[in-house]
C-alpha positions as CSV (number, residue, x, y, z in Angstrom):
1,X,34.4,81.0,134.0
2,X,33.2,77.6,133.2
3,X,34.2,74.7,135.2
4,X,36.2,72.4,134.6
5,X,37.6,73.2,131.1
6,X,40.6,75.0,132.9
7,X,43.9,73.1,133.5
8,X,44.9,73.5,137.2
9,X,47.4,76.2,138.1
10,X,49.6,75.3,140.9
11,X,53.4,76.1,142.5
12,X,56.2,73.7,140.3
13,X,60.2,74.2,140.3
14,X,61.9,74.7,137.3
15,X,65.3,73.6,137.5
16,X,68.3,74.7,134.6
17,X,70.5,71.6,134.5
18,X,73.5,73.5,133.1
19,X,73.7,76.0,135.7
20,X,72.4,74.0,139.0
21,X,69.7,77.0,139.2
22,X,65.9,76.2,140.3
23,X,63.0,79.0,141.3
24,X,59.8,78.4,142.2
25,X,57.1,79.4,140.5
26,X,53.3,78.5,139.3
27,X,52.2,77.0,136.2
28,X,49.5,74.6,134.7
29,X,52.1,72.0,134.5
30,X,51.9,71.1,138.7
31,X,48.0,69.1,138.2
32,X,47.4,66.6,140.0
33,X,48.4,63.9,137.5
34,X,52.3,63.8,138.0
35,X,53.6,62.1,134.8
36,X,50.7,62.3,133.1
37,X,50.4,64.3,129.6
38,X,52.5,67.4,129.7
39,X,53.2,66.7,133.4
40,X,56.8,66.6,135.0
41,X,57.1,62.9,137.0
42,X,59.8,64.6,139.2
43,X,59.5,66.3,142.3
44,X,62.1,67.8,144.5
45,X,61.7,69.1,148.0
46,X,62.2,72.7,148.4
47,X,64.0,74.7,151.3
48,X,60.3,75.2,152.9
49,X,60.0,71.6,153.3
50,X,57.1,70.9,151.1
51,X,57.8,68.9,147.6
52,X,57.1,70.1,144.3
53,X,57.1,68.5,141.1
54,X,60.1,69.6,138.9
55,X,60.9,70.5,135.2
56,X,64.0,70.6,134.1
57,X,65.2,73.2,131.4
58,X,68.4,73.4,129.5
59,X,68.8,77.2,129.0
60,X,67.6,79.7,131.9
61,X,68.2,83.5,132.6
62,X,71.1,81.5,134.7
63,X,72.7,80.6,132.1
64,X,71.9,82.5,128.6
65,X,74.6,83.9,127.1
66,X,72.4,87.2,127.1
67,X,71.8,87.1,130.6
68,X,75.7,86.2,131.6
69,X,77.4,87.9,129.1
70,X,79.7,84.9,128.8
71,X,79.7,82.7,126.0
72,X,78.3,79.0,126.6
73,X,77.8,76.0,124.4
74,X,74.8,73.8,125.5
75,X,75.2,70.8,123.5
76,X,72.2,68.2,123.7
77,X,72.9,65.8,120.9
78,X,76.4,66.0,120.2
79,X,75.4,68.8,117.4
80,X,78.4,71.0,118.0
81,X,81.1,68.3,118.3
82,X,79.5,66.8,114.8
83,X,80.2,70.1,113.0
84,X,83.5,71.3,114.5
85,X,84.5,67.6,112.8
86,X,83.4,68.8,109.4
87,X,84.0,72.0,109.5
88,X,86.4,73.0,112.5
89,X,89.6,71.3,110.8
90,X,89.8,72.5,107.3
91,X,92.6,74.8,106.5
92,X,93.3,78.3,108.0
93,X,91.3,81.6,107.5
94,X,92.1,82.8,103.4
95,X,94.4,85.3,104.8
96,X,96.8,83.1,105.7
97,X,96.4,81.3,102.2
98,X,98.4,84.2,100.8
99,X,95.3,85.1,98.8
């Protein structure tokens, strides 16, 4: 391997904000530059006592509707609200029309 042209590879928690789930894991976003380019500026301290950084995701194998097998909206930007508005309040299904 040639050095330094690797990124370092090092132990980082993810966390999944909508199910208050984190594991710890490795990955090349730990470094040694925390908040840096493609670095999380968190860190958390983990039941061993030693701190980590942190990366927070929305959507985890904790909470994927796959995963669950329950249904979940994860709304980020106010997308779902914004089409239940234009599309959520028209008129009934065309069965009850009398079509």
């Amino acid at each position: 391997m040639k050095k330094d042209i690797h990124p370092e590879y090092g132990p980082v928690v993810f966390r999944d904000v909508s199910a208050d789930f984190a594991f710890l894991t490795r990955s090349t976003l730990a470094g040694n530059n925390p908040g840096g380019p493609g670095r999380p500026d968190k860190t958390i301290v983990w039941t061993d006592g030693n701190t980590y950084p942190v990366v927070d995701v929305d959507i985890s194998s904790a909470s994927h509707p796959f995963y669950t097998g329950t249904a979940r909206v994860v709304d980020t930007a106010g997308r779902v609200e914004k089409f239940r508005q234009r599309y959520g309040s028209k008129g009934g299904s065309a069965a009850s029309d009398g079509r």
